[in-house]
C-alpha positions as CSV (number, residue, x, y, z in Angstrom):
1,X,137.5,-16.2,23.4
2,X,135.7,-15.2,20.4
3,X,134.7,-17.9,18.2
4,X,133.9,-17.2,14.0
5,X,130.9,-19.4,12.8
6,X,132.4,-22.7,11.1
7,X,129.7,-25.1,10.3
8,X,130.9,-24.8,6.5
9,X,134.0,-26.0,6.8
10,X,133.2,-29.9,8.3
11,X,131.3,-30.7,4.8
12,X,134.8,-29.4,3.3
13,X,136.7,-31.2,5.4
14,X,134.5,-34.0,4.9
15,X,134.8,-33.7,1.0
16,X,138.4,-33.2,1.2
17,X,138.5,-36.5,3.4
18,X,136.5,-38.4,0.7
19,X,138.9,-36.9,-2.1
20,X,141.7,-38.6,-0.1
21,X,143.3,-38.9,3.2
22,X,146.3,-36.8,3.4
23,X,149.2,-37.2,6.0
24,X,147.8,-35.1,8.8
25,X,148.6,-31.6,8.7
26,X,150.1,-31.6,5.5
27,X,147.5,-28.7,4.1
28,X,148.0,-26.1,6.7
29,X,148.0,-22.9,5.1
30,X,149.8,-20.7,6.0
31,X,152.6,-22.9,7.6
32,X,153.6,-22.6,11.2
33,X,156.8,-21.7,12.1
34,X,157.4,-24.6,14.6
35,X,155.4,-28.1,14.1
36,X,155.9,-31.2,15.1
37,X,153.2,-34.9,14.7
38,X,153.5,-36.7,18.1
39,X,151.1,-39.4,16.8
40,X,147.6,-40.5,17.3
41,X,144.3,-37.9,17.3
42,X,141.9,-36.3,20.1
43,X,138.6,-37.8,19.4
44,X,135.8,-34.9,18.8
45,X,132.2,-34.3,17.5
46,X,133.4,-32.7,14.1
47,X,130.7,-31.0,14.0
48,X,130.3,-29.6,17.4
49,X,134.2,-28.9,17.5
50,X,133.6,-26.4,14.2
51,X,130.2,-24.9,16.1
52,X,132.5,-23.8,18.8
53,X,130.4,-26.0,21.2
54,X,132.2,-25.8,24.7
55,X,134.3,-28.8,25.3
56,X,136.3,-29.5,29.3
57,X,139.2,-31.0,27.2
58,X,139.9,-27.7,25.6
59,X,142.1,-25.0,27.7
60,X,142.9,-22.1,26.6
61,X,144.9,-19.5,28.6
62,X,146.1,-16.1,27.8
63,X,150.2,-16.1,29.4
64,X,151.3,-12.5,28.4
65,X,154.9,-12.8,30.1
66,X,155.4,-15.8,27.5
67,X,158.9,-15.6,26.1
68,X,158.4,-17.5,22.8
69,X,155.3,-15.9,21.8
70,X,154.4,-12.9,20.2
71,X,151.6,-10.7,19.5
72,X,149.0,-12.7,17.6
73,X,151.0,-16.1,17.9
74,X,150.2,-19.0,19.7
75,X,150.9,-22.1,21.2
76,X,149.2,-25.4,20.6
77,X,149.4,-28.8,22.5
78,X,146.8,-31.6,20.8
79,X,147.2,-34.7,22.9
80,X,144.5,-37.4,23.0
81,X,143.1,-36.4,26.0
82,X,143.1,-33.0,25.4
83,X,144.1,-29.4,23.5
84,X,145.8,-26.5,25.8
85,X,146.2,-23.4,23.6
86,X,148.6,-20.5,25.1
87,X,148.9,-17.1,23.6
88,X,150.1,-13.8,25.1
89,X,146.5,-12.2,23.5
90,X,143.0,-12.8,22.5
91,X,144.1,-12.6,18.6
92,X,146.7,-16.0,19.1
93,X,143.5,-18.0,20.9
94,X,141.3,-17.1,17.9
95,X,144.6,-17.6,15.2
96,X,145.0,-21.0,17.1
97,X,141.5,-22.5,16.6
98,X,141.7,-21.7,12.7
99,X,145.0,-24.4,13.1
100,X,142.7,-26.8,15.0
101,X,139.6,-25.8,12.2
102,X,142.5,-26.7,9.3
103,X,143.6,-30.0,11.0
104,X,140.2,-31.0,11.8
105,X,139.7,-34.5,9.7
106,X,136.9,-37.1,10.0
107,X,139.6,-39.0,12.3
108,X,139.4,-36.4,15.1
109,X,142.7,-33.6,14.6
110,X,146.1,-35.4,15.2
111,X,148.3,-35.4,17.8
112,X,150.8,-32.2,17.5
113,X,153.2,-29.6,19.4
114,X,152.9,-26.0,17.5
115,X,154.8,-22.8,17.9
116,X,153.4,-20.1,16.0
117,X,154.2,-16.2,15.7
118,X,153.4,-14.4,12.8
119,X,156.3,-12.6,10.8
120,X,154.6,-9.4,9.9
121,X,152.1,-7.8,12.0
122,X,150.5,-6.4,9.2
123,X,149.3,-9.0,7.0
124,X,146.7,-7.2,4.0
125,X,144.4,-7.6,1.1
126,X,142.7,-5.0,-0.8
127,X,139.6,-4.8,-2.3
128,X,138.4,-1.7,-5.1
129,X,134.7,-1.2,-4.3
130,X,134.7,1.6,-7.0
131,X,135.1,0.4,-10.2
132,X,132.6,-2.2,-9.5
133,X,130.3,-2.7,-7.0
134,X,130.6,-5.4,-4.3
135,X,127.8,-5.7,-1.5
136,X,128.1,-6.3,2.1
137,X,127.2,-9.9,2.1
138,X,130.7,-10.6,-0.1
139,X,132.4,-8.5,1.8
140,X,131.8,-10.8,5.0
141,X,132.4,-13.9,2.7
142,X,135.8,-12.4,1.9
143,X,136.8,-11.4,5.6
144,X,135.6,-15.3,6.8
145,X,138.5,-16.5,4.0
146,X,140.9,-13.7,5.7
147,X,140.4,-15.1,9.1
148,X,140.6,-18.2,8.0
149,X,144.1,-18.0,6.8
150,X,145.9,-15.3,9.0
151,X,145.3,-12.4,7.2
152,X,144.1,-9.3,9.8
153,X,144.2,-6.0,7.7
154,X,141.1,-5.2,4.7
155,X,142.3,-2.2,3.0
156,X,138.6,-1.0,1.6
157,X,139.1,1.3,-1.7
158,X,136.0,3.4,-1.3
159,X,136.7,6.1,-3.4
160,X,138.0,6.4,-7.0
161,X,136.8,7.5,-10.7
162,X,134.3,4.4,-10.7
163,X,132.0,5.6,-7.8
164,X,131.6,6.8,-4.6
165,X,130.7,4.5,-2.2
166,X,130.2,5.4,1.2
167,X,127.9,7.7,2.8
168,X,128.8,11.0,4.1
169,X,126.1,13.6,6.0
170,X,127.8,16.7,5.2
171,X,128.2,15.8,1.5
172,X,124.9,14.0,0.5
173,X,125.7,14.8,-3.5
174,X,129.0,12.3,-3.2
175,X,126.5,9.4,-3.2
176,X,123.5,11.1,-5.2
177,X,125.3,11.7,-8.2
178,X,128.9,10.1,-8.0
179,X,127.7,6.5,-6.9
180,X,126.1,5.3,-10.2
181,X,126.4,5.3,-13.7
182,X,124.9,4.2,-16.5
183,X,127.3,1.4,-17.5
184,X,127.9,-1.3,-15.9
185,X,131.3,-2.7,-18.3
186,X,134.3,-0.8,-17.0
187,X,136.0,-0.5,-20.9
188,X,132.7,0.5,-22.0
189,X,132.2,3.0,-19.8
190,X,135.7,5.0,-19.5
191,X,137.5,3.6,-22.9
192,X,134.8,3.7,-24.9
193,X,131.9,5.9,-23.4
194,X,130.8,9.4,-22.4
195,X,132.6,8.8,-18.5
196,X,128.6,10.1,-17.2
197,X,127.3,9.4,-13.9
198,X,123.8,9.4,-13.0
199,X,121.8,10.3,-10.5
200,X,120.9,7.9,-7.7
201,X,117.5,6.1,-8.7
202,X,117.9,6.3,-12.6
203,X,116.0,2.9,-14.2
204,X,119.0,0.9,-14.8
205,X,122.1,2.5,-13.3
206,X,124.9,0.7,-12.2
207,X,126.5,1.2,-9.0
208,X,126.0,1.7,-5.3
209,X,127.1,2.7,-2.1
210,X,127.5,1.3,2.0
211,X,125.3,3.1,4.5
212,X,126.8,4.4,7.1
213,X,125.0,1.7,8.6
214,X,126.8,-0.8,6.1
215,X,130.2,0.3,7.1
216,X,129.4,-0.5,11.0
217,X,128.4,-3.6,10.2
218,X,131.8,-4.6,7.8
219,X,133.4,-3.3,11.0
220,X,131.9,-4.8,13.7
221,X,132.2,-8.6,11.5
222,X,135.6,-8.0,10.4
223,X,136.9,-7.0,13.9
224,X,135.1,-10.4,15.6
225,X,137.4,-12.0,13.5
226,X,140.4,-9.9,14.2
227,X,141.0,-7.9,11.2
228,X,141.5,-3.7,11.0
229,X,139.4,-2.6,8.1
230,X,141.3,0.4,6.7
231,X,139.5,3.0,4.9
232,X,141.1,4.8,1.9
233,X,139.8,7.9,0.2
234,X,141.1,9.3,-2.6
235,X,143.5,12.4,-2.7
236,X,144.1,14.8,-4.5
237,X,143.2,12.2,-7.9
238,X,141.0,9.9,-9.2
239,X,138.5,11.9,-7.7
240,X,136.5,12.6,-11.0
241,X,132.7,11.3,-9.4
242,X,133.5,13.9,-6.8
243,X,133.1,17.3,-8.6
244,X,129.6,15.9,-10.6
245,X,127.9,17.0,-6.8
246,X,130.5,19.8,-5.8
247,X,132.2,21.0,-9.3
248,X,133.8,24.1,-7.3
249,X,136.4,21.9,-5.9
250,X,138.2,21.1,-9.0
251,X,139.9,24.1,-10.8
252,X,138.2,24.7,-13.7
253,X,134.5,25.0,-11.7
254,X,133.4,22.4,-14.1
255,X,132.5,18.5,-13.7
256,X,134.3,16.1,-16.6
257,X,137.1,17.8,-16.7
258,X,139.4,17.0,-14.2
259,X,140.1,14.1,-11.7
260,X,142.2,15.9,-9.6
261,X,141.4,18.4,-6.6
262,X,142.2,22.0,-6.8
263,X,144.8,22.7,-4.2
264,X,144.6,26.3,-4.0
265,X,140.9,26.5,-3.1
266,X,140.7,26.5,0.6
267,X,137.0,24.9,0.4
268,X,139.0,21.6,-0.8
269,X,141.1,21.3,2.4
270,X,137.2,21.9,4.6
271,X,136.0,19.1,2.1
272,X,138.8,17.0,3.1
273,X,138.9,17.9,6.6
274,X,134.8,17.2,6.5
275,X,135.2,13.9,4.8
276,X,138.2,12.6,7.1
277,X,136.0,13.3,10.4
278,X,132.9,11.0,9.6
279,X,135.0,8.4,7.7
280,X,137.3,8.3,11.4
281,X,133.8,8.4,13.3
282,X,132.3,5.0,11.5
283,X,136.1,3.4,11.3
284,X,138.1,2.8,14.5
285,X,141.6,2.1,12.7
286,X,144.7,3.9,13.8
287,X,145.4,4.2,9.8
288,X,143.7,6.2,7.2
289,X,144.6,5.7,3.8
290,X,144.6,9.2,1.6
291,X,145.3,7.5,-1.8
292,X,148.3,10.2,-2.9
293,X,148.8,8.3,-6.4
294,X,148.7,9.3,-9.5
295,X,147.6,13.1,-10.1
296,X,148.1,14.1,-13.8
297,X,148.6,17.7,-13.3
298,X,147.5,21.0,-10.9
299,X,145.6,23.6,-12.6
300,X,146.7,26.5,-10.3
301,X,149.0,28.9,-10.8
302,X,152.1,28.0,-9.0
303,X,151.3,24.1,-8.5
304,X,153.0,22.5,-11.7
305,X,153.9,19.3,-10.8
306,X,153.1,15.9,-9.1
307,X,155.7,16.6,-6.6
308,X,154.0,20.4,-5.4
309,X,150.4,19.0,-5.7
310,X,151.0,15.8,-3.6
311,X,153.4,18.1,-0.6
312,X,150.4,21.0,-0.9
313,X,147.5,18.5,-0.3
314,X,149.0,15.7,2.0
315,X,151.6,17.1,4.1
316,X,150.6,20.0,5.6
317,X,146.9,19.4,5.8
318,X,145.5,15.1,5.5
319,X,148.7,14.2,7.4
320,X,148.4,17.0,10.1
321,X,144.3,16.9,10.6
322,X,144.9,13.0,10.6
323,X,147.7,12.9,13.3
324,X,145.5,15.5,15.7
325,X,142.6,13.5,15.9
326,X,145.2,10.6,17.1
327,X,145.2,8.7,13.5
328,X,148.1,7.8,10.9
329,X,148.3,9.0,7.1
330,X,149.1,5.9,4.5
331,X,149.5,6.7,1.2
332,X,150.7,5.0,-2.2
333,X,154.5,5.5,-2.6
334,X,154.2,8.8,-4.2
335,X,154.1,10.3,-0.7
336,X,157.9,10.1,-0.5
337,X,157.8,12.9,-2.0
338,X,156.7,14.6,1.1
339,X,159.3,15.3,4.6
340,X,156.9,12.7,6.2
341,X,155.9,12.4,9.8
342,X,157.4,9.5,11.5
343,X,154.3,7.9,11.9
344,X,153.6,8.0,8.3
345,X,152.8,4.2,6.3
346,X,154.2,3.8,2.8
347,X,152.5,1.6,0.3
348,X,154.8,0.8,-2.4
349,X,152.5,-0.8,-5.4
350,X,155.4,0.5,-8.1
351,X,157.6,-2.2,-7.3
352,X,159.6,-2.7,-4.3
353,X,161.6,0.4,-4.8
354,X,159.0,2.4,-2.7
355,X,159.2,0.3,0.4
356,X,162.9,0.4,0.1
357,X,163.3,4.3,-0.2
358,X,160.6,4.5,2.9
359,X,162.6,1.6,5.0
360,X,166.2,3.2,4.2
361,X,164.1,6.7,5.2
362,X,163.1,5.4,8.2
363,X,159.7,5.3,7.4
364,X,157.1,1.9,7.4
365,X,156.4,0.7,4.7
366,X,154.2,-2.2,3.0
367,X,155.4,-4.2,0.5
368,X,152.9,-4.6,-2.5
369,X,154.4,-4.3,-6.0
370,X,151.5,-4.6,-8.6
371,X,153.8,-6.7,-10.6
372,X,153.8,-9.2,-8.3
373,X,150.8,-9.5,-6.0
374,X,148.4,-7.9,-7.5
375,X,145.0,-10.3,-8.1
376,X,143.6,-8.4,-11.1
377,X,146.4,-9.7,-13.5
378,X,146.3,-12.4,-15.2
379,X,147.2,-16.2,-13.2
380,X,147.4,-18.8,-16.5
381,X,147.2,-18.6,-20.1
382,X,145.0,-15.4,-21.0
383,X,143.4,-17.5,-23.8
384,X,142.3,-19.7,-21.0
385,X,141.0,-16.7,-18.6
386,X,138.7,-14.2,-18.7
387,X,139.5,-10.7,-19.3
388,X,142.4,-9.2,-16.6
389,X,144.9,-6.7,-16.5
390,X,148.1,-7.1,-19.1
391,X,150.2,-8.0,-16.4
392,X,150.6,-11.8,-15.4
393,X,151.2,-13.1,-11.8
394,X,150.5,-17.1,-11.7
395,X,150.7,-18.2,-7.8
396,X,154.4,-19.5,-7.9
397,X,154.8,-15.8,-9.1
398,X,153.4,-14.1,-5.7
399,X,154.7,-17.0,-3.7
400,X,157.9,-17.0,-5.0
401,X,158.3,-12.7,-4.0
402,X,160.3,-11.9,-0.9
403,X,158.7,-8.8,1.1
404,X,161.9,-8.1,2.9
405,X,165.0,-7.8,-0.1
406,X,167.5,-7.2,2.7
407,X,170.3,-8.1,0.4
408,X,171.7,-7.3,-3.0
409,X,170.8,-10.9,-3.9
410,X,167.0,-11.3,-2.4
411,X,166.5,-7.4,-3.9
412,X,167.8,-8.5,-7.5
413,X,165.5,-11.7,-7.5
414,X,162.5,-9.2,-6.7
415,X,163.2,-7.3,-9.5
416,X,164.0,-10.0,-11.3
417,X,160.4,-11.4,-11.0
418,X,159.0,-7.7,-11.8
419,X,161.0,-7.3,-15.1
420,X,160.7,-10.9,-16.1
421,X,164.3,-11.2,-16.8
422,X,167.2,-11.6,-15.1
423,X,168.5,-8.7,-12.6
424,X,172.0,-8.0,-11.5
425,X,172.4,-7.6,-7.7
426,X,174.9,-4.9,-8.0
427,X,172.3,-2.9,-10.1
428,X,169.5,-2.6,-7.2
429,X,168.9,-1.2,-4.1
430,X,168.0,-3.6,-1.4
431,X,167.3,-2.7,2.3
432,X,170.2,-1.7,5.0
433,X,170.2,-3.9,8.0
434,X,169.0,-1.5,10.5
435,X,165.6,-1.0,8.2
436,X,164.5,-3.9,7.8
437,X,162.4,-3.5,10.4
438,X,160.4,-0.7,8.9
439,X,158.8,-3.3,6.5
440,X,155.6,-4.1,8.7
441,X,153.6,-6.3,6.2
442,X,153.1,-7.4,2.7
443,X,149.2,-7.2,1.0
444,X,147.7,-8.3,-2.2
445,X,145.8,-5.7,-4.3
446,X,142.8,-6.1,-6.4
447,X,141.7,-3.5,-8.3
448,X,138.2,-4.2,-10.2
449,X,138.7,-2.4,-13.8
450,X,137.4,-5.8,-15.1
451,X,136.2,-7.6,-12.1
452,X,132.6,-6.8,-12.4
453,X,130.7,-9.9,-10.4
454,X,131.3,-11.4,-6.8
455,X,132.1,-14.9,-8.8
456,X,134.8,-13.4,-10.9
457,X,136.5,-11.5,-7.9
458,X,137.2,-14.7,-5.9
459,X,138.2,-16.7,-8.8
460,X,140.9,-13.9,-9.3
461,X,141.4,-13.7,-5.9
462,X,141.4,-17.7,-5.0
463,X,143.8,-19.7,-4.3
464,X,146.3,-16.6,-4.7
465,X,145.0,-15.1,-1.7
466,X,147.0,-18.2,0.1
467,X,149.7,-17.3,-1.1
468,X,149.6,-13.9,0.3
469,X,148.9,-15.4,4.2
470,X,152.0,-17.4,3.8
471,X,153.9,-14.3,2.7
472,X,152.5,-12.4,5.7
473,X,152.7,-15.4,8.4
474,X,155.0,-17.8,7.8
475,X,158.9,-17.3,8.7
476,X,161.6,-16.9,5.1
477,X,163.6,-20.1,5.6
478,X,160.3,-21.8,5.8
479,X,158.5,-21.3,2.8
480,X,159.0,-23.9,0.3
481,X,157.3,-23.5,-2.8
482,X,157.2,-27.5,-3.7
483,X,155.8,-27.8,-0.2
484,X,153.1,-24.6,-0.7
485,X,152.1,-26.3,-4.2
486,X,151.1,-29.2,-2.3
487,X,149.5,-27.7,0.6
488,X,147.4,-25.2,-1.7
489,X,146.3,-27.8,-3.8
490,X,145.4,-30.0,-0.7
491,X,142.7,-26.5,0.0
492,X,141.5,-26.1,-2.9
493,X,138.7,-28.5,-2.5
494,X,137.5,-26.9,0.7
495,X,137.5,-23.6,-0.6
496,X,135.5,-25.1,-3.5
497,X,132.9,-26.9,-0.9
498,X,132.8,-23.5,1.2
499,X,131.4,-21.7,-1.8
500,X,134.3,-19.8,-2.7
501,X,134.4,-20.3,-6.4
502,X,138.7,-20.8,-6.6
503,X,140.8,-21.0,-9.3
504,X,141.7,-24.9,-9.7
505,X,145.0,-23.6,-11.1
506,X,146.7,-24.1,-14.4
507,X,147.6,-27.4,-16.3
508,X,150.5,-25.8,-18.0
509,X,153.8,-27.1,-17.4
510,X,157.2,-24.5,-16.8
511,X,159.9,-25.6,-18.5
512,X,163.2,-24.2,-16.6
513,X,166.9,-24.8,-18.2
514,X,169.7,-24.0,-16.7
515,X,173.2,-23.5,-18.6
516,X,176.0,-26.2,-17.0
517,X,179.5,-27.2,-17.9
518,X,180.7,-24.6,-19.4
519,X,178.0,-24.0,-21.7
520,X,177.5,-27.1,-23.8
521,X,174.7,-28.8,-21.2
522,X,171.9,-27.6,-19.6
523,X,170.3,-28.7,-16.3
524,X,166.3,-29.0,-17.2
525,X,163.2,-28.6,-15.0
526,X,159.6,-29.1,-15.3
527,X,157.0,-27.7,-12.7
528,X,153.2,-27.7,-12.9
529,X,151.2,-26.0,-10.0
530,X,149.0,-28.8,-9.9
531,X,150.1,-31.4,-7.3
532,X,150.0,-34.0,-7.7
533,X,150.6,-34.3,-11.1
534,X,151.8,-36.8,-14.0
535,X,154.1,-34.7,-16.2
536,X,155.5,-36.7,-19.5
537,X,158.2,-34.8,-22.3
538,X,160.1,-36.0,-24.8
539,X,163.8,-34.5,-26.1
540,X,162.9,-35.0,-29.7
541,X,160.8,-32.6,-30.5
542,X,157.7,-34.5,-30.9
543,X,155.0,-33.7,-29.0
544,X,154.4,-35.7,-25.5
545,X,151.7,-38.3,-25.6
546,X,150.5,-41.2,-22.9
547,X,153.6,-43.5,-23.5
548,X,156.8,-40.7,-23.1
549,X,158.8,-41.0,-20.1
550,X,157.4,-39.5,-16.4
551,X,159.3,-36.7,-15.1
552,X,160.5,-37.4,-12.2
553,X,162.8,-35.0,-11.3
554,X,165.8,-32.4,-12.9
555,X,167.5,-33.8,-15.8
556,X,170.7,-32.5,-17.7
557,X,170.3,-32.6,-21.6
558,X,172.8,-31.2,-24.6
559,X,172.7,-27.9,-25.9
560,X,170.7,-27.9,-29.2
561,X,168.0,-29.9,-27.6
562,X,164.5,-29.4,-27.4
563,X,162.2,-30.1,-24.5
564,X,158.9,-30.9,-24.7
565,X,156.2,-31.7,-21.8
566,X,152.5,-31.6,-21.1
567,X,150.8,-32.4,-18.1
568,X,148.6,-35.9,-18.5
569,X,145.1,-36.6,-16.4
570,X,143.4,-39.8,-17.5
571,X,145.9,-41.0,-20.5
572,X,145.6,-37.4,-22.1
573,X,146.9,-34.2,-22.2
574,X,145.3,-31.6,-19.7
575,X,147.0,-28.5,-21.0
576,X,148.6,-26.6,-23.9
577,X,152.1,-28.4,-24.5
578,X,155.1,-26.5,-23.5
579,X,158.0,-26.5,-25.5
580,X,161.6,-25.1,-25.3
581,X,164.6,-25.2,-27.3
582,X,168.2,-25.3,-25.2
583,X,170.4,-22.5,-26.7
584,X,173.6,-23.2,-25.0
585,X,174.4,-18.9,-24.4
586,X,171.4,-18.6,-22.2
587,X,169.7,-20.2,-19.3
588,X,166.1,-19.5,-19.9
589,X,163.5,-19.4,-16.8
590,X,159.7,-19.7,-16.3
591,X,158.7,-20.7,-19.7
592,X,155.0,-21.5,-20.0
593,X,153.4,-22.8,-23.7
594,X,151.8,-19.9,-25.0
């Protein structure tokens, strides 16, 4: 059994403990499907326990004819006397101790019966190494957080218009000129600048690349802790830094003028085919992401649109090298376009609608609509944040998302949370029964346009990140998000006191009203995603202050009235006041103050 390094995480459990003592168990993230406190706690050596020091009163046995476990899942018996773990493979022993690492207190770790299979076997999170930079070192930081929380798939975006960032023998110019360039600020450089690279060693240039040496490395530590580490390189777009070294494989011969690939040179398909080999040599994963998303135009004759360009570069050439050489193509949803292989993995990032088509096609698919999960949008009050995408995804957003819309109902509420208004079910498509199965997982994206420093990616990426493990892990009629609020809040403190510099989450308080007896009441409700929390409003219209009435659950007020409410920490407001007149036409949902 292979054990991740965990001496970190007793001084967070130990600051979390001093913070207060919650009810044992109540922070697990993400939530097992069956649990059940049987009282009392097995004594241990926090310390030693988190070293992975060898301890008699520990079993752990691998049962592969188990009939209540699956692949990856687990079973856990913590008595006092001792822990047996069961799982039917190595993955559900190393998935069980981060359980026992999360209900590890100063106490010992309580008594408890789990149950535990995961709901998706593919369970993902992104990361754009292109438009900025990120080393090694918070690479590993990033898988460590990943293990820790169920998560077992790092899509690595090596590729794209910002740099190229992997080294490749037959193609030495891909890092010598397309790695670096002479701004660092993403707007700066593409909005507002000349778009150069420079060559590798210019005084001041920004960028940089993984060694082949690198890449083994990110490997090797990311498979220790059970997560595939999926490559993606970019075709037939975004492939600008590409044609600085080798300008003859874009159409016009020249370099900054194009971002796509010419398809009718055969020297693009040996490029691709060149590529594709030592990328599959330094990564063992069955899958190999080809991009497929977002080409502009074709500049040869005869190739005139999205559709030909995609079909001409992926199906009959990535898909077909990749499946001889005993591999699988994914690509962004644009691949529909193609008569896929069966094999073939769909990532819809345009909404659900991608994973739906590929599902109802018979094809897998992964659900990951940028609306919704992706962590370079905005999580609270942009006035409050620093710069993001346009879009806005606060956690209750991503948590509240439903990777598997296999009714007209649980398709509409999707769509619903991508449009920001309300969606009719009979107005969407939403998954047949006998395809549901074709969804295989659900990952969160981030994209590094503005994410320029290893402190601003995890505080876009943390605590959200949680809620993309309990998306992945955790059964439907189990997630809760009044119970997730509490548990995520319960972790922020040991993410904190790991070094992970987290989102603390907002201080704004959701006003929710909801239109009732026949129009002329309306059922109100207040939510903050801090927990716990002391919300106080008023129905007058003046703003809230230290003496208006605690909310302490729903409450049904006339039409024509306006709700006010703030959250309160220390006899003060902690956040922008919210406020929300009751028109009695419309129920109005998710309000926040600004």
């Amino acid at each position: 059994m292979r054990f991740i390094s965990e001496i970190s995480v007793v001084a967070s459990l130990l600051f979390a403990v001093a913070c207060h003592d919650p009810q044992p168990g109540a922070d697990l993230v993400p939530l097992p499907a069956e649990m059940t406190f049987t009282g009392g706690y097995f004594q241990t050596d926090s310390v030693s326990f988190a070293r992975g020091v060898a301890d008699g009163r520990v079993v752990c046995e691998l049962d592969t004819s188990s009939p209540n476990l699956s692949r990856e899942g687990y079973g856990l018996e913590v008595r006092s006397d001792g822990i047996r773990i069961t799982a039917v493979d190595s993955a559900g022993l190393f998935y069980a101790r981060q359980t026992l690492l999360q209900l590890l207190t100063a106490k010992g770790i309580p008594c408890v019966k789990i149950t535990d299979n995961p709901r998706f076997g593919y369970r993902g999170i992104h990361l754009d190494v292109s438009r900025h930079f990120f080393a090694k070192e918070e690479v590993f930081k990033i898988l460590d957080e990943m293990a820790r929380y169920k998560l077992n798939v790092f899509h690595l975006h090596l590729t794209d218009n910002g740099g190229w960032r992997i080294q490749i023998d037959r193609y030495p110019l891909l890092t010598r000129f397309g790695a670096f360039r002479a701004e660092a600020d993403w707007l700066k450089w593409w909005e507002f600048g000349d778009r150069r690279y420079v060559p590798e060693g210019t005084p001041g240039a920004y960028g940089g690349y993984y060694t082949k040496d690198d890449i083994r490395q990110i490997v090797a530590y990311a498979a220790a802790r059970y997560i595939e580490v999926i490559p993606e390189i970019e075709f037939p777009a975004h492939s600008d830094e590409v044609f600085i070294g080798y300008p003859e494989l874009c159409c016009s011969g020249k370099p900054y003028t194009s971002g796509e690939f010419c398809v009718g040179n055969p020297a693009t398909f040996e490029f691709m085919d060149g590529v594709l080999t030592e990328v599959m040599e330094l990564f063992p994963s069955r899958r190999i992401h080809i991009g497929g998303d977002e080409a502009r135009k074709a500049l040869e004759a005869g190739v005139n649109s999205l559709a030909d360009t995609v079909k001409i570069t992926l199906g009959p050439n990535a898909e077909k090298f990749l499946a001889e050489h005993g591999r699988v193509m994914v690509g962004w949803d644009e691949i529909l376009r193609n008569n896929l292989r069966p094999t073939s993995v769909t990532i819809s990032y345009r909404g659900q609608r991608g994973a739906i088509e590929a599902a109802n096609r018979g094809y897998d698919a992964v659900m990951s609509p940028g609306e919704i999960i992706y962590f370079d949008w905005y999580q609270a009050n942009p006035h409050t944040q620093p710069r993001a995408m346009s879009g806005f995804s606060p956690i209750k957003k991503m948590y509240s998302f439903e990777p598997v819309p296999d009714t007209p109902e649980r398709a509409a509420a999707n769509e619903s949370l991508v449009k920001g208004e309300y969606v009719a079910p009979d107005s969407v498509e939403h998954i047949r029964p006998n395809a549901a199965s074709h969804i295989i997982g659900v990952q969160g994206c981030t994209w590094a346009e503005f994410i320029g420093t290893p402190e601003h990616l995890e505080y876009m990426m943390f605590p959200r990140l949680l809620a993309i493990a309990e998306l992945g892990w955790t059964p439907r009629e189990r997630r809760l998000w009044a119970d997730f609020r509490r548990r995520v809040n319960s972790q922020i403190p040991r993410l904190l006191a790991r070094g992970v510099n987290a989102f603390t989450l907002s201080n704004d308080v959701e006003i929710t009203a909801r239109i009732v007896r026949e129009g002329r009441k309306a059922r109100v409700t207040l939510d903050t995603e801090k927990y716990p929390a002391e919300v106080r409003y008023t129905l007058d219209g003046s703003d809230p202050t230290a003496g208006s009435d605690i909310y302490s659950g729903p409450f049904v007020v006339e039409a024509g009235t306006t709700v006010k409410a703030a959250l309160f920490v220390g006899g003060k407001p902690a956040g922008s006041i919210a406020g929300l007149y009751v028109d009695a036409c419309h129920n109005v949902e998710n309000y926040y103050a600004y």
